[in-house]
N, C-alpha and C positions, 0 to 999 in steps of 0.2 A: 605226102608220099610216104608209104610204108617200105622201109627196106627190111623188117627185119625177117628173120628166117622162119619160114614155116614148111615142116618138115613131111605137110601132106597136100603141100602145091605140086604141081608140075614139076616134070623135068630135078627133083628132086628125089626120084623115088628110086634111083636105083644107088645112089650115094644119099647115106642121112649119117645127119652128125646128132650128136648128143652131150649134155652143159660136161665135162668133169672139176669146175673149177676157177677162180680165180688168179690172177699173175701177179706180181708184186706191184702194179701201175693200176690195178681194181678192171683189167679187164679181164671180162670173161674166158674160157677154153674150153674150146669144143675139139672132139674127136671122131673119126667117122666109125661108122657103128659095120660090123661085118653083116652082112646077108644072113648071117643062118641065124643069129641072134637077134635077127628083128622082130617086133611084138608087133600083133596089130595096134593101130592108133588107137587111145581112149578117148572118150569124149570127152571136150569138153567141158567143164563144167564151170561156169561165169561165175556164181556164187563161194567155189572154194569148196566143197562139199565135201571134199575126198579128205578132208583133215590136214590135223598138223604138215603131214608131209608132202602137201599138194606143192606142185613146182607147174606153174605155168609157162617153163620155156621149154619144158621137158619136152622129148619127143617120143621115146620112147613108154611103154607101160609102165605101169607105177605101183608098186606094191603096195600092201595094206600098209596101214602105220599104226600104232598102236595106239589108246588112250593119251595122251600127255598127262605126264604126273608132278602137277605144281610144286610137291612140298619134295619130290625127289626120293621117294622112298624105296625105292633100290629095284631089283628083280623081279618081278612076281612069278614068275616063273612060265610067261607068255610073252615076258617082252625079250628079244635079243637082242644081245650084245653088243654095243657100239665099238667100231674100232678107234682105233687114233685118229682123230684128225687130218687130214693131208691137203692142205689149202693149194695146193698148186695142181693136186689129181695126178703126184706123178708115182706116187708109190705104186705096190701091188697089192689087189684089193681083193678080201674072202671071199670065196665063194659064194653065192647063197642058195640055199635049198628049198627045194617046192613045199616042204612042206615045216613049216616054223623057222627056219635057219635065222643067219645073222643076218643085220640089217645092212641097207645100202651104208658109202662113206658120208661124214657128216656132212650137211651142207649147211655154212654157216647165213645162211640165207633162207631157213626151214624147205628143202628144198629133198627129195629123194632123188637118186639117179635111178634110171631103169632096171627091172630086174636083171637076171642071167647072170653069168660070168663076164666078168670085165678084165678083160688083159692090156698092159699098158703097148702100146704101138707105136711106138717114137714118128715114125716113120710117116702116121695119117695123121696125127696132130697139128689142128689147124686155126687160123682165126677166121671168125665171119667179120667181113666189115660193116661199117655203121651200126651194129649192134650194142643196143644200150645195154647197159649192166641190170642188176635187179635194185629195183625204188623201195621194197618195202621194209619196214623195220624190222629187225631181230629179234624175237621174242627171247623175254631173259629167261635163262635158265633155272631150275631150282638148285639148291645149294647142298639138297643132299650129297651123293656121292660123285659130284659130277667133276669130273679128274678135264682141270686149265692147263695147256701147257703155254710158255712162251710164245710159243710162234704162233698161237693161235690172235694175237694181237696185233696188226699191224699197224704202223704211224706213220703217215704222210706229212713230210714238212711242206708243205703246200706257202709258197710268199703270199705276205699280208698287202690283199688288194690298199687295205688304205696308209701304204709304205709312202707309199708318194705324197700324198695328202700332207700326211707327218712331217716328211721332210721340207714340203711346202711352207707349212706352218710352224717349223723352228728356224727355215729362211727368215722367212715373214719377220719373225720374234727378234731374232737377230739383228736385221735391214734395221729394224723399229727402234731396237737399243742402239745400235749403232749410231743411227738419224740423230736422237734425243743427246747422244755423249757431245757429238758433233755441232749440236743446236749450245747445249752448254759452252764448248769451246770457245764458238764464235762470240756467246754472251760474255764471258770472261774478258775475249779478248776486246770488244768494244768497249768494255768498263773499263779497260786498264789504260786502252789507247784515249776514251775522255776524259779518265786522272791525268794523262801524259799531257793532252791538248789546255787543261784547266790551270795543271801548272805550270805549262808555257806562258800563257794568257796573263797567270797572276805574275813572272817574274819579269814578264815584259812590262806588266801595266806599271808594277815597282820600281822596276829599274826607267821608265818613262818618268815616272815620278822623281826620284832621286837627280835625273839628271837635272829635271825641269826646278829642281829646289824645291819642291811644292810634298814633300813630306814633312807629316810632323815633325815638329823637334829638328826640323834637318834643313827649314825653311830658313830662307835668306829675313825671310820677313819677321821670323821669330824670333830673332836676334840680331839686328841690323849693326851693330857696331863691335859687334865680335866678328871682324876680318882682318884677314892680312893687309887689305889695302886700307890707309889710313883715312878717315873721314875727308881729309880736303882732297886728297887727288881721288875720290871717288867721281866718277862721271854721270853728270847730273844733268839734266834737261830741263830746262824753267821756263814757262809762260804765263804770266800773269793776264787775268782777265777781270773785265769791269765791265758790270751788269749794272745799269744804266734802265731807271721807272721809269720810262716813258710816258707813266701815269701822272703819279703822285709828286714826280722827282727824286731827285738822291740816287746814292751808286752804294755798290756793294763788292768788295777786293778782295780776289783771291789768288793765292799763288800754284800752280799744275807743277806737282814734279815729279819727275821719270828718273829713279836713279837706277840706272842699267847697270851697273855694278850689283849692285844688292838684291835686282831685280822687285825694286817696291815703287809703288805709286801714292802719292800725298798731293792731298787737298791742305792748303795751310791759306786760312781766314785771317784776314788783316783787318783789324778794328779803323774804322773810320778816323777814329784819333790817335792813331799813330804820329806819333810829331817825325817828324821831316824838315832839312835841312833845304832851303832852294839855295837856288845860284849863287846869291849875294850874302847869301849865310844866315840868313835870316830864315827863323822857324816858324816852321808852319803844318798842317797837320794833312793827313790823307787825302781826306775830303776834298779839302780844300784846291791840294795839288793837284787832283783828277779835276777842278774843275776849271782852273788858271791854267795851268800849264802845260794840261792836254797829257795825250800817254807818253809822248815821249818823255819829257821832264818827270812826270811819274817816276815812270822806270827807272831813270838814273838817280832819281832823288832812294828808291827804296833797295836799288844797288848799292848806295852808300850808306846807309843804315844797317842793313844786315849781312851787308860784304857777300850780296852775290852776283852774277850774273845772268842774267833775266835775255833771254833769247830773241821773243817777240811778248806783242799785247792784244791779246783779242778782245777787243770790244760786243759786248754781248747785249743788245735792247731786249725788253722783256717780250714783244713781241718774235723776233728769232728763238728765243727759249721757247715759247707757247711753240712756235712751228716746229723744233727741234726734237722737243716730247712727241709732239704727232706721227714725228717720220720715225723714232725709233716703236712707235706703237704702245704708248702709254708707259708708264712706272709702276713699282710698286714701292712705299716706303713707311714707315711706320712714325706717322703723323705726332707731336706734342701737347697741339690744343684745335681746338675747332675756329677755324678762320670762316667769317662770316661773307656773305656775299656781299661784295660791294652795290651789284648792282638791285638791292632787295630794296622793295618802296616802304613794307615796316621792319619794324625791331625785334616781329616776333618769328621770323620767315626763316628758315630752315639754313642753316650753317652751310656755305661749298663745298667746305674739306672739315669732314670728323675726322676726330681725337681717336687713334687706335690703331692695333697692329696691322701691315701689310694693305696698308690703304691705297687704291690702282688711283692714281692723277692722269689728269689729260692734260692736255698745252695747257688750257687756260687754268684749272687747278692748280697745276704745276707753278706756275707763275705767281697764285695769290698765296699759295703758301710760299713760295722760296721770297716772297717781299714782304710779308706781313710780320708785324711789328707788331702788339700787345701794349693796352694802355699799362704804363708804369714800366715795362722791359724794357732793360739794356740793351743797343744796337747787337750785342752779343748774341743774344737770343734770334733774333733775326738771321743775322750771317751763317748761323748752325743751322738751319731751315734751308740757307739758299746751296749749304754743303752737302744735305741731304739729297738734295735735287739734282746737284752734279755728279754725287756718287751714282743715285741711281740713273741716270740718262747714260754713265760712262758703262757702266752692266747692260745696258739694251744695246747698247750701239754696237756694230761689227768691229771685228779686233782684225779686219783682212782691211789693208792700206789704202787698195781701190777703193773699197767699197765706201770707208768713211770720209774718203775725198769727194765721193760721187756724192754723200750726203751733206757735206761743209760747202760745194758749189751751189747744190740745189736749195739751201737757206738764200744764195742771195746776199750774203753779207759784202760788205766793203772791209776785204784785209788790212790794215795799217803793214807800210811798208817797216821792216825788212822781212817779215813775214808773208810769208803767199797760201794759198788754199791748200798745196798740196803740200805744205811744210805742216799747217793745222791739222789736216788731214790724218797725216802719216804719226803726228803724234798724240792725236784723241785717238788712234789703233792700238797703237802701245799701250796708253792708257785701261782702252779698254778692255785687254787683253789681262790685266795685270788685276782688274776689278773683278774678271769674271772666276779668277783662280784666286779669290780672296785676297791678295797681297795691296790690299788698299786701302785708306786710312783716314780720316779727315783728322787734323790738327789746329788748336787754333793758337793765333801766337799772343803770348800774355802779354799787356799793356796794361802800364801803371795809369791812376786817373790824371797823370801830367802827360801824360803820352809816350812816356820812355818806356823801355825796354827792363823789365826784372830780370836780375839773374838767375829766374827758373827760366826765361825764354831763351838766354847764352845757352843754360845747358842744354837742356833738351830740341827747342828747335832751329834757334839757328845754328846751334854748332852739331846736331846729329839730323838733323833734314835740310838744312840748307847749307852745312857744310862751310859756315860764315866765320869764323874763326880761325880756318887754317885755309883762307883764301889768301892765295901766293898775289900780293902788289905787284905791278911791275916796276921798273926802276924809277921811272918817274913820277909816281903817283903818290899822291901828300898821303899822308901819315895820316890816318884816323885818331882823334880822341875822344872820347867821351868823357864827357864833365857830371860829376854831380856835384849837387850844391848843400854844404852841411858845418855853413857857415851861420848860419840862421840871416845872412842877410842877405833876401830876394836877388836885389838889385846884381850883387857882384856873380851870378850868372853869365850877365848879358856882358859886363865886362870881362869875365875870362873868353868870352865867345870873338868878340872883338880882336882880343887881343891872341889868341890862336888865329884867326882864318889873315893877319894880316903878319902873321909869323909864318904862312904857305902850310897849316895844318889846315883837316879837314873837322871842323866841329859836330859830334855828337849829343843831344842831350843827356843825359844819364836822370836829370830829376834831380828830388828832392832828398835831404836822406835827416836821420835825427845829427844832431849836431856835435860834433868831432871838434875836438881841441885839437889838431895839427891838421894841417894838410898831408895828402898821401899820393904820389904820382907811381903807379904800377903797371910795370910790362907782363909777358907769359911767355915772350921764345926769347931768347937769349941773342937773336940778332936784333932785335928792339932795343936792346939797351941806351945805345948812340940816343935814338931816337925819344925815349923818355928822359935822358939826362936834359937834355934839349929840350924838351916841352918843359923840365921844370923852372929851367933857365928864363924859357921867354915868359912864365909865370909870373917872375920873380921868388923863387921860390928855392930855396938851399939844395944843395945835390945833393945831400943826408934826407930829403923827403923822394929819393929811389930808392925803389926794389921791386924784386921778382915775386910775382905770385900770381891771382886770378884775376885777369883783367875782364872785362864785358866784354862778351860776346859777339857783339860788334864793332869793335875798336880796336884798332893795335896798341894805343895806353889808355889806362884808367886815370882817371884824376878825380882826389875827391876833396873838394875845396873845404879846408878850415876854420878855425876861427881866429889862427894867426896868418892868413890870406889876407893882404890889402892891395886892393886893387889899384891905387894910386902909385905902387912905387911899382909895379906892372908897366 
């Protein structure tokens, strides 16, 4: 659809307008043209043909227009006078003359107005609607004399279609850094809250430790005899157990102890010749005890040796052991020598249990190493083997009470009374609660080759693991003494032994020792006094051979027989 104005349509012929101009918004201004200054219509000419001045919205005639003069060389004296300017068409505009006069007003669009006189008429001043402006470009001017004024320049601040865009995308930019400050935040703050969570963690796990004693340097087990509570009233737990070859024969004794005070656990290995006191006072050695007088007479015989109190006795056959490794699920332990199969037809056939570290036993391994003896070894050697085997089984086995009872029933053992399954039970949990936090230990107690007791075994194990030195007697219980003999003559042993157990003491051996010119009768608490003036008495022996100092370890007096001791006047 064409709306625009054509000034030789219809119904236009009796009112025509004509361009004078642009408005300060670029649109066009038309004016109507009076009747008696109307031109005939020119042809059109499609090509432009009419020159520089050709105005195709014109409607009016259109005067000559002169050459264009590129380089702007002034007057020639054919071209006339331009006037000023007047971009709005509202001024008052020359005349012009039929014949050379001055030219139409500029049209900054190369455009001529109609010839004639042009008078301004406020009054017929109109706009056409929908009429587009002029599309084509301004030819530039030359630079000779050609007189710019300001207003001939207009500037339209027109907004920047891609405003929004822009602000889009310093949105955008913004959102983005913002996002990224916020992602940072949150990272800070998770690092700092799993420094917070780590050092909770550690000062619990620490302070768990501390309480449980199981810090370095701070362990009960690192120092067991630096406490406020005195070695005899510490609270101690004892059961002895004899592991019984079902095979070969022979037993093998060991003492379990729980001292809940200190929070440690000891294996303490008793040599098979430990000499031992029975009933009638007459000596006799471990072995032999376990095999005459059964566990009970045991017990009490090795209660009066190392002055302690022994709880129960668990008898242990080497087949319960083999079952017992199975149920805790094999061992590990780090084996001394290569024990060979018993059951192998030659000599040259392959060792049961190798020599070397972290070696896994099953029942039946378990069992030919904790009995196997070595040609030429001492039982010694042995009994460390079968302590090996008890430490490790106490590290497997559950430290939860139920549980180790539910496994002490399911062996099937026959308990010796005073002892019952869930008293064994409840203290191989202990046990093995105290083995899995390292606070465990195997000991074994020194025995001289007469069977007695050295005074490295007073210090160290019976009087700081069994606690056997500062065992409180009760009122009625005979007086321990232990005897050693350094008289150089054998015999007068047996008679100071005589002669105590029928004086209501309790005879110890003490052995042999090198031989001493005086006899020597010695206490260690100062309520023993009474009591050693008195053994020296029934000795026969002067009150000048008392005094105070270190008596054995298991004895409440020492006596150490001389070589002015005569037995006869005893």
């Amino acid at each position: 659809m064409n709306d625009r104005y054509d000034a030789g349509s219809a119904g236009y012929e009796a009112d025509q307008y004509e361009l004078v101009g642009y408005d300060e918004y670029g649109q066009p201004v038309y004016r109507q043209v009076p009747p008696q200054q109307q031109q005939p219509q020119q042809q059109y000419d499609p090509y432009a043909q009419q020159g520089y001045g050709y105005d195709p919205y014109a409607t009016g005639r259109q005067q000559p227009v002169q050459p264009y003069d590129p380089y702007g060389s002034g007057d020639t004296g054919q071209q006339p006078t331009t006037p000023a300017y007047d971009p709005y068409g509202t001024g008052t505009h020359q005349q012009q003359h039929h014949g050379g006069g001055h030219s139409a007003p500029y049209d900054p669009y190369g455009r001529t107005a109609t010839s004639g006189q042009q008078q301004r008429v406020a009054e017929q001043t109109a706009y056409i609607p929908q009429q587009a402006g002029p599309v084509e470009e301004p030819v530039a001017q030359g630079r000779g004399d050609a007189d710019y004024h300001t207003e001939q320049f207009a500037f339209v601040e027109e907004p920047d279609q891609d405003s929004e865009d822009v602000i889009d995308w310093l949105k955008f930019t913004e959102n983005r850094t913002e996002r990224r400050e916020e992602a940072r935040r949150r990272a800070r703050a998770r690092v700092i809250a799993l420094v917070v969570v780590l050092a909770i963690a550690a000062a619990g796990g620490v302070g768990y430790l501390w309480y449980a004693g199981k810090l370095p340097g701070l362990s009960a087990s690192d120092d067991k005899t630096d406490t406020a509570t005195p070695v005899g009233a510490q609270k101690r737990d004892v059961i002895v157990v004899h592991l019984h070859n079902t095979k070969s024969g022979g037993t093998s004794t060991a003492l379990l102890v729980d001292n809940a005070t200190t929070q440690q656990g000891t294996t303490v290995l008793m040599p098979n010749s430990l000499a031992l006191s029975g009933d009638d006072g007459s000596t006799t050695t471990l072995a032999k005890s376990v095999d005459d007088d059964g566990s009970s007479g045991t017990r009490d015989a090795i209660d009066t040796v190392l002055g302690t109190e022994i709880q129960g006795t668990w008898r242990l056959d080497t087949p319960y052991l083999q079952n017992l490794v199975d149920l805790v699920g094999n061992i590990e332990v780090d084996t001394n020598a290569d024990v060979p199969d018993p059951d192998a037809k030659s000599k040259g056939a392959a060792p049961l249990v190798r020599k070397g570290k972290a070696q896994t036993l099953s029942g039946k391994t378990a069992v030919a190493y904790a009995t196997y003896q070595g040609s030429g070894e001492a039982q010694n050697a042995q009994l460390e083997r079968f302590g090996q085997v008890m430490q490790a089984v106490l590290r497997k086995l559950t430290s939860d009470t139920q549980g180790a009872t539910t496994t002490v029933q399911t062996l099937g053992m026959i308990i010796e009374p005073p002892l019952t399954d869930k008293d064994l039970g409840a203290f191989l949990a202990k046990l093995a609660d105290l083995a899995k936090g390292g606070d465990y230990k195997t000991a074994m107690l020194p025995v001289q080759t007469d069977g007695t007791l050295s005074a490295q075994a007073s210090a160290s194990v019976v009087k700081d693991v069994l606690g056997g030195t500062a065992k409180s007697p009760s009122k009625d219980a005979a007086v321990r003494v232990s005897v050693r003999n350094a008289s150089g003559v054998k015999d007068n042993t047996n008679a100071a032994r005589v002669v105590l157990l029928n004086g209501g003491f309790t005879f110890l051996e003490g052995g042999t020792g090198s031989t001493a010119a005086t006899s020597e009768v010695v206490y260690a608490d100062a309520a023993d006094k009474d009591d050693a003036t008195e053994v020296a008495k029934t000795l026969g022996l002067s009150s000048g051979a008392v005094s105070k100092g270190e008596a054995a370890g298991n004895a409440d007096v020492s006596v150490v027989l001389g070589q002015d001791y005569k037995p006869s006047s005893s």
